[in-house]
C-alpha positions in Angstrom: 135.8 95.6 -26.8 135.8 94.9 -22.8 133.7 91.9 -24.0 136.3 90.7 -25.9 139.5 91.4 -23.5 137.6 90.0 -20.2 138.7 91.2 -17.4 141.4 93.4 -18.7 139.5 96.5 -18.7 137.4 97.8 -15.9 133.7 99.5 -17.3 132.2 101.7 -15.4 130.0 100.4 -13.0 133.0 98.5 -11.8 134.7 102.2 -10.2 132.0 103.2 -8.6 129.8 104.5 -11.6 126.5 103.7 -12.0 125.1 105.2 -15.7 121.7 104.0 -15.0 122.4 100.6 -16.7 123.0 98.2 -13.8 120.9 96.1 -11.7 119.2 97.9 -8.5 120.7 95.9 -5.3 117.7 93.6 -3.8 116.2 95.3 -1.0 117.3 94.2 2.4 113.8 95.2 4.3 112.8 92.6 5.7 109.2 90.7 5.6 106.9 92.5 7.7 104.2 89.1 7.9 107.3 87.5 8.9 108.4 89.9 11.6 105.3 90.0 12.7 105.0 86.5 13.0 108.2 86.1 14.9 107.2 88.8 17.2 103.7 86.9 18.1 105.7 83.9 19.0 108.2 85.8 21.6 105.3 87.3 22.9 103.0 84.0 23.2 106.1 82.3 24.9 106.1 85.4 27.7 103.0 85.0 28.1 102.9 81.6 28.5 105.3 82.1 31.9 102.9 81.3 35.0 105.6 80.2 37.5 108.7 80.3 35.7 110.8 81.8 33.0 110.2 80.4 29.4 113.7 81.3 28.4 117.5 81.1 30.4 118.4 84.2 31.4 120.4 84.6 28.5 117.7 83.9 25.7 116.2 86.7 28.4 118.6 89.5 27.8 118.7 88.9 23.8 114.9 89.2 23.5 115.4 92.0 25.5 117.6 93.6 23.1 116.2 92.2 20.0 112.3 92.5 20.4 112.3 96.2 20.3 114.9 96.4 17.3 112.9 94.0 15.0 109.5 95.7 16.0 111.0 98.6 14.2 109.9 97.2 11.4 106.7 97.7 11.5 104.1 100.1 11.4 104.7 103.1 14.4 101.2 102.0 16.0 102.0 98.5 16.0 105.6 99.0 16.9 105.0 100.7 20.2 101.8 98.3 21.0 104.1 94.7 21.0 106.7 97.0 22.5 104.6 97.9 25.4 102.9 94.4 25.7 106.3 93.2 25.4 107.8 95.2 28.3 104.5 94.7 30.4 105.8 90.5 30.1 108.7 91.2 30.3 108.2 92.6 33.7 106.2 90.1 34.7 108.9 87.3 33.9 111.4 88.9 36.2 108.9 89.2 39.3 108.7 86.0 38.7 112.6 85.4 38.7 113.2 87.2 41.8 110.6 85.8 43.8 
């Protein structure tokens, strides 16, 4: 009968109630390849820096802020390697900035 009335009459899953007959939500994990990938590049660019820094300092600060969030993502072991490597360039980069 909700069918027929539209939206009239509110079913279930509409207040909150889920009776095992709705649609899980898509997951929102990210792709790890793709994290991965995106991580690689950041730190290729650091690394890349021989007299000067690859980014403006305010590109800076967000992979600052934003490396170490999206390694999160990954496995523990792998996480706190690119973190380290990261930091290590990271470093680096503003030796360079302040010489």
């Amino acid at each position: 009968m909700a069918e027929e009335t539209g939206d009239l009459f509110v079913g279930p899953a509409q207040m909150g109630f889920d009776l095992g007959d709705s649609v899980p939500a898509p997951s929102c994990e990210p792709d790890r390849d793709e994290v991965r990938r995106e991580l690689q590049e950041v730190l290729a660019e650091a690394r890349s820096a021989k007299d000067q820094c690859p980014w403006d300092e305010r590109t800076l600060k967000y992979h600052k802020v934003v490396f170490p969030q999206m390694a999160n993502w990954l496995p523990e072991d792998e996480r706190d390697q690119l973190r380290f490597e990261f930091a290590q360039e990271v470093e680096r980069i503003e030796l360079l900035l302040a010489a």
